[in-house]
N, CA and C of each residue as an Amber inpcrd file, in Angstrom:
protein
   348
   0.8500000  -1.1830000   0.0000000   0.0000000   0.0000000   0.0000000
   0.8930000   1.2430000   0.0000000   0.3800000   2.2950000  -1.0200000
   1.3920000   3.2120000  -0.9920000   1.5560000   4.1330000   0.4720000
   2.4360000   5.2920000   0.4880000   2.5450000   6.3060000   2.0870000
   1.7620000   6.8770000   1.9400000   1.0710000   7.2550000   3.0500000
  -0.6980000   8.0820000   3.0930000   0.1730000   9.4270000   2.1970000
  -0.3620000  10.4490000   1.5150000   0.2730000  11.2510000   1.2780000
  -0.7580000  12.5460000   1.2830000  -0.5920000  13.9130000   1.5870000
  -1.6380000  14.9840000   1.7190000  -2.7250000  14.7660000   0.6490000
  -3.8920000  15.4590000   0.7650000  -4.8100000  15.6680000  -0.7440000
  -3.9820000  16.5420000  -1.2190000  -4.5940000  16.2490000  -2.8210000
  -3.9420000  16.9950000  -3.9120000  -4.2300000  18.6550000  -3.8810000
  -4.9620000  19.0160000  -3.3410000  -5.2220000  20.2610000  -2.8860000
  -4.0610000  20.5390000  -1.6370000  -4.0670000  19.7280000  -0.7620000
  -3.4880000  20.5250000   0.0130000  -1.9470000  20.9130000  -0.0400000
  -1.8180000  21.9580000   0.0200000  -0.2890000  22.8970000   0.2000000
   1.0020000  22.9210000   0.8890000   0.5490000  22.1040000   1.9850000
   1.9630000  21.4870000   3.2680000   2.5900000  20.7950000   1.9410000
   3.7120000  21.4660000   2.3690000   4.8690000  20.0050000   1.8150000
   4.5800000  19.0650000   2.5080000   4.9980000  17.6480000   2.1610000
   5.1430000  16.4200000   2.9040000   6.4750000  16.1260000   3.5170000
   6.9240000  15.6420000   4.8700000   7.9570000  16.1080000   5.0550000
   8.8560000  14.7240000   4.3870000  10.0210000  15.2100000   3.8620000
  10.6700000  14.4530000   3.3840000  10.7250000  14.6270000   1.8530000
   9.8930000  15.4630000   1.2590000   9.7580000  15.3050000  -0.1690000
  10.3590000  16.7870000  -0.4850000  10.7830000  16.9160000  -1.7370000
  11.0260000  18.5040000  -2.0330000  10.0920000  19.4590000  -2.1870000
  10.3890000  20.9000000  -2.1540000   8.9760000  21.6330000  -1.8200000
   8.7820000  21.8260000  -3.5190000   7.6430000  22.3390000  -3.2000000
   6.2140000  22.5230000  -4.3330000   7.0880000  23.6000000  -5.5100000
   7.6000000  23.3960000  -6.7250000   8.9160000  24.0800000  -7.4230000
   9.8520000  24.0540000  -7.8580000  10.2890000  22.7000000  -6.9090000
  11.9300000  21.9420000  -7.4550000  11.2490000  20.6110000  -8.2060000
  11.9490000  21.0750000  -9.3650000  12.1770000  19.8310000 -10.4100000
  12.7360000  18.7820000  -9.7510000  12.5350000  17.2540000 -10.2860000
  13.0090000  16.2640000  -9.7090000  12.4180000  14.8000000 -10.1030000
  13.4290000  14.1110000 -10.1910000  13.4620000  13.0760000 -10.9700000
  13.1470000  11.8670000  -9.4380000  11.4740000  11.0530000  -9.8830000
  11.2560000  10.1510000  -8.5330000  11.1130000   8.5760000  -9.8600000
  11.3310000   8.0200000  -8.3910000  11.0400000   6.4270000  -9.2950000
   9.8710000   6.0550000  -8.1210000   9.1230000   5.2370000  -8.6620000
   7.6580000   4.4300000  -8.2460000   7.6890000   2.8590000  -8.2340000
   7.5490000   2.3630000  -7.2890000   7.4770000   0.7480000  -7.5650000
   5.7510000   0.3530000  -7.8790000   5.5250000  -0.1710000  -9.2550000
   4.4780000  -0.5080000  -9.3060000   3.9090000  -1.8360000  -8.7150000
   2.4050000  -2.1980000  -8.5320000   2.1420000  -3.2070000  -8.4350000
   2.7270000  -4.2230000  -8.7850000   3.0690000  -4.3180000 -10.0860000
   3.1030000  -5.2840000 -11.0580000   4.7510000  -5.8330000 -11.0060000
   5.4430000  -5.0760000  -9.8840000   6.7540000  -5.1300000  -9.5390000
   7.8000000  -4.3990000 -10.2600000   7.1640000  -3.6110000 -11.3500000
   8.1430000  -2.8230000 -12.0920000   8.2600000  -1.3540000 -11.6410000
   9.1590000  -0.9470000 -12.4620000   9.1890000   0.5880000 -11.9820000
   9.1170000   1.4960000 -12.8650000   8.4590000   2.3660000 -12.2140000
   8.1790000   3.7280000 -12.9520000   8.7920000   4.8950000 -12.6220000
   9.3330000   5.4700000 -13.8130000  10.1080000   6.6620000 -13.9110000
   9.5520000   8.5130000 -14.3560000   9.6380000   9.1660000 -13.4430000
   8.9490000   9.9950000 -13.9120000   9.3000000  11.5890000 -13.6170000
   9.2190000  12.6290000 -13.4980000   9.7990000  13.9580000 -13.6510000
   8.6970000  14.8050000 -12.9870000   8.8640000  15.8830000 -12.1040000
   7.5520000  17.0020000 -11.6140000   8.0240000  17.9960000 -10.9080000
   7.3890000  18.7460000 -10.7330000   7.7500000  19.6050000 -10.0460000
   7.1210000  20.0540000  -8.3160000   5.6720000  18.8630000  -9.0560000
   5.2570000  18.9860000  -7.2110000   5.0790000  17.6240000  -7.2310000
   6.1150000  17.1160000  -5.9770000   5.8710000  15.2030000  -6.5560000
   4.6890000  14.7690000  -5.5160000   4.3810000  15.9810000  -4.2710000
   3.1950000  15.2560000  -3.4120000   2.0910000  15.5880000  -4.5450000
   1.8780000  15.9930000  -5.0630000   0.6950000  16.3540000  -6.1840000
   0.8180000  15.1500000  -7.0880000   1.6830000  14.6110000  -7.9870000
   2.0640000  13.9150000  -8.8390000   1.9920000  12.8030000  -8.0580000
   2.3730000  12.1970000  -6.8240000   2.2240000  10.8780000  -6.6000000
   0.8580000  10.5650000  -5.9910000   0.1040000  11.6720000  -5.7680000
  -1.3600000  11.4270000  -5.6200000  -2.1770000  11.4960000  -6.4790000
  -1.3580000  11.8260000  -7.8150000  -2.5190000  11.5830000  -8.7800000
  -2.1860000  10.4690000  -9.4490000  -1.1490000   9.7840000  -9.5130000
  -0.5100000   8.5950000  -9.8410000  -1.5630000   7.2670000  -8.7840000
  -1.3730000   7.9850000  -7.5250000  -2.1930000   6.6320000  -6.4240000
  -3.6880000   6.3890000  -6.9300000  -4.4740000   7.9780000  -7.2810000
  -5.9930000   7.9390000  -7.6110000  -5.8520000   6.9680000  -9.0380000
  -5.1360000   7.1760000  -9.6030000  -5.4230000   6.7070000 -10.9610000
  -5.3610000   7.7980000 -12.0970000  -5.0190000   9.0660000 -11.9270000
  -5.2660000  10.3880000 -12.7320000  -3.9320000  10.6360000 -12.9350000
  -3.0510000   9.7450000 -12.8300000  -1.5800000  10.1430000 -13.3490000
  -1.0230000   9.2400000 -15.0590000   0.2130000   9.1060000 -15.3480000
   0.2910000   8.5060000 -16.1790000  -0.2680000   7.2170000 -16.9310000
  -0.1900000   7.0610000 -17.9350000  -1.2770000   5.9390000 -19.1950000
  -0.6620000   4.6570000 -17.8990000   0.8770000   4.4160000 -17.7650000
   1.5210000   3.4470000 -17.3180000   1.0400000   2.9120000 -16.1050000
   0.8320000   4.2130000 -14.9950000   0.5820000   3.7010000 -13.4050000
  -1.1150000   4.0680000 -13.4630000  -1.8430000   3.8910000 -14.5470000
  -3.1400000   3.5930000 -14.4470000  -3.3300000   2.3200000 -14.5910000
  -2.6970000   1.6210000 -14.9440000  -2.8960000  -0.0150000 -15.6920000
  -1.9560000  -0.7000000 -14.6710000  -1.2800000  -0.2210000 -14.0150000
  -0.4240000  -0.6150000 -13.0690000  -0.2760000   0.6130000 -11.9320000
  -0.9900000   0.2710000 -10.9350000  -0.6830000   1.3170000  -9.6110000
   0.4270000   0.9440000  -8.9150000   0.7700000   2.3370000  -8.4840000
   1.7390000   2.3570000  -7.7790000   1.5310000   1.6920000  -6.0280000
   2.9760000   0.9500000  -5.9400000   2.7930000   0.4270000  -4.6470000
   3.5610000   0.8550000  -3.9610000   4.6750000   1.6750000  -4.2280000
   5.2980000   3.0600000  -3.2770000   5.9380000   3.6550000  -3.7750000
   6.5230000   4.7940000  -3.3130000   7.5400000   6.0420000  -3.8810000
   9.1800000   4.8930000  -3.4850000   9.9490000   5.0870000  -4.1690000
  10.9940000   4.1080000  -3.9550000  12.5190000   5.4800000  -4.0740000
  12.0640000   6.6130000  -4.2750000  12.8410000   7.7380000  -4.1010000
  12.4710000   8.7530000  -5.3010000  13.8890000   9.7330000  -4.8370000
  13.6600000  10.5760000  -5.4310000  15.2520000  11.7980000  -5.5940000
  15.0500000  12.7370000  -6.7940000  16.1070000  13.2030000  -6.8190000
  16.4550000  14.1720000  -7.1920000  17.1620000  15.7980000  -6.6140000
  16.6500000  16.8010000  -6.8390000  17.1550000  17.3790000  -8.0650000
  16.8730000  18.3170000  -9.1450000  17.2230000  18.4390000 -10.3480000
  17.0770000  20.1350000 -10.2470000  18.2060000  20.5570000 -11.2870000
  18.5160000  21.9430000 -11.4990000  16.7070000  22.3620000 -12.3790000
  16.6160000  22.0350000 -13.3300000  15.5230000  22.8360000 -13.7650000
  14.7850000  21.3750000 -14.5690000  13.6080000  21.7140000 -15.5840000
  13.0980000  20.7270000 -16.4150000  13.9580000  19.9690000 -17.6710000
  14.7850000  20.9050000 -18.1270000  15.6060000  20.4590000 -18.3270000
  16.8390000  19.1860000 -17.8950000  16.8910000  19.5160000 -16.7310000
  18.1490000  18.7000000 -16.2630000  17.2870000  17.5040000 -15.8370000
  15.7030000  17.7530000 -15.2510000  14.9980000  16.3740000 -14.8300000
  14.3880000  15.7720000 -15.9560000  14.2930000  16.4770000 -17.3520000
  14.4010000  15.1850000 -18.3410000  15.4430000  14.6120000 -18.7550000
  16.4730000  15.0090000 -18.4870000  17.9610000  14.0420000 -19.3180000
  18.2160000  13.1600000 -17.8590000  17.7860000  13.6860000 -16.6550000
  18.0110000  12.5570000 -15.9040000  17.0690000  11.6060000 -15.9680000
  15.8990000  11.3860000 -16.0820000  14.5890000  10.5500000 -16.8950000
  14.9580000   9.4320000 -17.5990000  15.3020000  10.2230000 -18.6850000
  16.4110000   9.9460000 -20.0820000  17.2180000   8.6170000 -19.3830000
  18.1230000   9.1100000 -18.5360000  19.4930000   8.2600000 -18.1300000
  18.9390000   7.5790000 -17.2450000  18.1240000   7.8500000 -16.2670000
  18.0620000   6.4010000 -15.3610000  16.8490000   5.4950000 -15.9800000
  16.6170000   5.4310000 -17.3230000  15.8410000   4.2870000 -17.8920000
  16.5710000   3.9140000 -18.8320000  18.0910000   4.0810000 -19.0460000
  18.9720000   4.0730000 -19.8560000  19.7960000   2.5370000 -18.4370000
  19.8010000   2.5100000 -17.0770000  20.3070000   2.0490000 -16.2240000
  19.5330000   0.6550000 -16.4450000  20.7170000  -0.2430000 -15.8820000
  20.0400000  -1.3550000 -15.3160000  19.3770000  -1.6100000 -14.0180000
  18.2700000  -1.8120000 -13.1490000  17.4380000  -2.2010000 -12.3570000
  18.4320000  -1.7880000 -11.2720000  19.5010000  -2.5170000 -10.9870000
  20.2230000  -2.7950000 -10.0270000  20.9140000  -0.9480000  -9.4640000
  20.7920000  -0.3330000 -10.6810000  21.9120000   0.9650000 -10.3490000
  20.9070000   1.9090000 -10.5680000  19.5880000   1.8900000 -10.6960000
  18.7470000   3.3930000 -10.6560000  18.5530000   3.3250000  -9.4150000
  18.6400000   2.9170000  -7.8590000  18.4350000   3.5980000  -7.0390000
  20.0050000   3.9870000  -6.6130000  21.3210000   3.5100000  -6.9810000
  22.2260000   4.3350000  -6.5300000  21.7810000   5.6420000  -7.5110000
  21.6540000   5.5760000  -8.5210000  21.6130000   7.0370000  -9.2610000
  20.4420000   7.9180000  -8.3360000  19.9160000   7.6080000  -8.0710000
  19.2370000   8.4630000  -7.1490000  19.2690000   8.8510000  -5.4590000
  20.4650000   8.2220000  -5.3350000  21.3310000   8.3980000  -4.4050000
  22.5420000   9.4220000  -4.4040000  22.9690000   9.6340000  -5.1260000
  24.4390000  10.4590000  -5.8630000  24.5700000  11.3600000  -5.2990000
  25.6470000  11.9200000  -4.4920000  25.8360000  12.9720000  -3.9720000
  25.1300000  14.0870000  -4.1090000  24.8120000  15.1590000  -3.1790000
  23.8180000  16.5150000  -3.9320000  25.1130000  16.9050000  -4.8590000
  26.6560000  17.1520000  -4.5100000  27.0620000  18.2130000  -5.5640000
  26.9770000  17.7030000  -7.4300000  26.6580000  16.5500000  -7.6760000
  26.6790000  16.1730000  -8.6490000  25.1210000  16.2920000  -9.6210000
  24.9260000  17.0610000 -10.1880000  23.5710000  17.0380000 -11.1340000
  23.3920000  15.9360000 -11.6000000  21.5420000  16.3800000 -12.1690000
  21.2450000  15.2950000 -12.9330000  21.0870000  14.9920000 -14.7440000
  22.3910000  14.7720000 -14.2360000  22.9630000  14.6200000 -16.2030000
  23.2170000  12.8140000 -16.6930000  23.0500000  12.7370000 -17.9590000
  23.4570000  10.9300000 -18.0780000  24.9650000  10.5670000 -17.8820000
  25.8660000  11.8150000 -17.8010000  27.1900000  11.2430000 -17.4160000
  27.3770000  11.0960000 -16.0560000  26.4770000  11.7440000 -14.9970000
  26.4470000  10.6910000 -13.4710000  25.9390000   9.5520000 -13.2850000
  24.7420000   9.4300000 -14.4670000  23.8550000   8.3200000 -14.5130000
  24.7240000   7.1120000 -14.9190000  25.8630000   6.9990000 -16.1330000
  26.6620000   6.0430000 -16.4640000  27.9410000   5.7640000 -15.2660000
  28.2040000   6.3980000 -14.6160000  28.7280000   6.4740000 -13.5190000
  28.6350000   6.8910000 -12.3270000  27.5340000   6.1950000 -11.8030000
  26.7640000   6.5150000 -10.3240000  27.6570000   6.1170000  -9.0330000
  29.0750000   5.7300000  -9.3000000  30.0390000   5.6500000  -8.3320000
  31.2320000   6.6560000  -7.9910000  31.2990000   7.8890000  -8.6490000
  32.4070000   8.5710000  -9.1100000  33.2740000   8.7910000  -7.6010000
């Protein structure tokens, strides 16, 4: 079952998540045991519309069964090429990539080398 998370209306950050503005690259463990990759800028908004069913074609046909992280990104830009690169990863190394030091952005040359 996914983490209770605020209504989509409501405005509190959730604690632990980035605030309502920062781009950022989260991964989702679906039901179905796979994972979903995805980009936002308000991820308590985005992972509650992902839980209702009002989020992507993917985690409608497959709900999400928790937030499995997340990762903070310079602008929309930088959280689609990180998108890009950690579905470019094998299973085993997209949660170090979303681990990676803060000083390192989210570009596919941290993503190919998530140990530097």
């Amino acid at each position: 079952m996914p983490a209770a998370l605020p209504p989509v209306d409501d405005p509190a950050p959730c604690p632990g998540l980035p605030p309502p503005g920062q781009w950022c690259l989260y991964l989702i463990e679906c039901a179905n045991g796979a994972w979903y990759a995805g980009i936002t800028n308000r991820l308590a908004h985005r992972y509650a519309a992902h839980v209702a069913g009002r989020g992507a074609r993917y985690t409608r046909a497959n709900r999400p069964r928790r937030l499995l992280g997340w990762r903070p990104c310079a602008d929309r830009r930088a959280a689609a090429r990180a998108e890009w690169a950690i579905r470019q990863l094998p299973r085993d190394r997209k949660l170090a990539f979303l681990r990676l030091p803060e000083g390192l952005d989210c570009s596919p040359t941290d993503a190919a080398n998530p140990r530097k």
